[in-house]
C-alpha positions in Angstrom: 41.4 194.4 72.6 38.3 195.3 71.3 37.3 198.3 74.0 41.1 199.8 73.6 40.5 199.6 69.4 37.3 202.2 70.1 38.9 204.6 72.6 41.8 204.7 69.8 38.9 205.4 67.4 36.8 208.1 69.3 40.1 209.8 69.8 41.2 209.9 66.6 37.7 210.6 65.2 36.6 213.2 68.3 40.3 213.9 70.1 38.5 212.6 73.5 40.6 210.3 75.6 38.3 208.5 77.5 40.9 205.7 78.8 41.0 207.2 82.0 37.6 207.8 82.6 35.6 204.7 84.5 32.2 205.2 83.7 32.8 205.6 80.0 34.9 202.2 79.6 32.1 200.6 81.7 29.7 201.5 78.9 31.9 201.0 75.5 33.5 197.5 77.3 29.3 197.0 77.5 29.0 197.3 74.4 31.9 195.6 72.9 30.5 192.3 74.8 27.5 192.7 73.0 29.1 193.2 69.4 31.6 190.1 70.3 28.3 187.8 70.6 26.5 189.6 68.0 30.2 188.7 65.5 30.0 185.2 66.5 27.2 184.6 64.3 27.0 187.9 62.0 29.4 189.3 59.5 29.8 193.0 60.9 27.5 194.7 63.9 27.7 198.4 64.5 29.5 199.3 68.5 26.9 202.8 69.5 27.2 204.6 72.9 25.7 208.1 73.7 27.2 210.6 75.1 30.8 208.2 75.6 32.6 211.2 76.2 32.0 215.3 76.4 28.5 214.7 75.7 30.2 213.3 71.8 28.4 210.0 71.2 30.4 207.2 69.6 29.4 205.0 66.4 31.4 202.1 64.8 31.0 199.8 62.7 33.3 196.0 63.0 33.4 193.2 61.1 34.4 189.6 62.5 37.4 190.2 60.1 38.8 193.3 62.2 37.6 191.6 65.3 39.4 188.5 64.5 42.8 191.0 63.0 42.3 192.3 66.7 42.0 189.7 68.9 44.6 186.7 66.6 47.0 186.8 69.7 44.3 185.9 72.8 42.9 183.4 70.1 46.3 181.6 69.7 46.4 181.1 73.1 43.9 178.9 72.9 46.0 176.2 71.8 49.2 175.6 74.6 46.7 174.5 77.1 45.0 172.1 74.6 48.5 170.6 74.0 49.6 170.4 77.4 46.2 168.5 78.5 46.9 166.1 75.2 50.8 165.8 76.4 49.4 165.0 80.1 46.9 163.1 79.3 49.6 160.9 77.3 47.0 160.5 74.3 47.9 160.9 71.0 45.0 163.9 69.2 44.4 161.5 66.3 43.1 159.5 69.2 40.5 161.8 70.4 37.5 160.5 69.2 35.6 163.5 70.3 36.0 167.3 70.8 33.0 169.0 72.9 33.2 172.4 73.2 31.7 174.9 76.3 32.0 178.2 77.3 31.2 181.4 76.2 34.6 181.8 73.9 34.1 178.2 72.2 31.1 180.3 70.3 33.9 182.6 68.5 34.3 181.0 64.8 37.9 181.4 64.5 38.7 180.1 68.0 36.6 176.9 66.4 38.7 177.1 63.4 41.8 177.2 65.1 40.3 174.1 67.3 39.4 172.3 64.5 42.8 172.8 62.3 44.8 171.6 65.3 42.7 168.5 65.4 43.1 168.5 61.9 39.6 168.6 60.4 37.4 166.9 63.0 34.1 167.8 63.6 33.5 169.9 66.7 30.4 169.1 69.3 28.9 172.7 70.3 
């Protein structure tokens, strides 16, 4: 979500389409990874690449608001499998005594506010 949010920027801020162009969504998606780590603990981070496209070099600036605005509907879907585990599982959540997260998208605060509103407050492990 993030990548296709700054090709629809340096077109509308250069008129270069670069969607169809490999090498150039290799180094924005780049990037974009490092920004997403650099949002889960910083307010805003700035997305640079030279030369993205036609030699026209690409500056942005996100916040974790617009990143979170972005990415709300890959977040959500977060939750279904959580239920289904619960459902299978045939406990209860206000029976979990504990909620460990891992992986790389358990870092990203809303997914751990989302996570922690469904368990209804409780503390998270990290």
């Amino acid at each position: 979500k993030l990548v296709e949010y700054c090709c629809a920027e340096f077109l509308k801020k250069k008129g270069i389409d670069i969607r169809q162009n490999p090498r150039s969504l290799r180094r924005l998606r780049t990037q974009c990874e490092r920004a997403k780590r650099v949002l889960s603990s910083a307010n805003q981070t700035t997305i640079e690449v030279d030369a993205l496209g036609d030699n026209e070099d690409f500056n942005s600036t996100i916040t974790r608001a617009k990143f979170e605005e972005l990415c709300m509907s890959m977040f959500k879907e977060c939750i279904p499998p959580v239920e289904k585990v619960l459902k299978d599982s045939g406990i209860p959540k206000n029976q979990i005594h504990e909620v460990v997260l891992v992986g790389g998208s358990t870092r990203i605060p809303k997914v751990q506010d989302l996570l922690r509103d469904y368990f209804n407050g409780k503390e998270l492990n990290k």
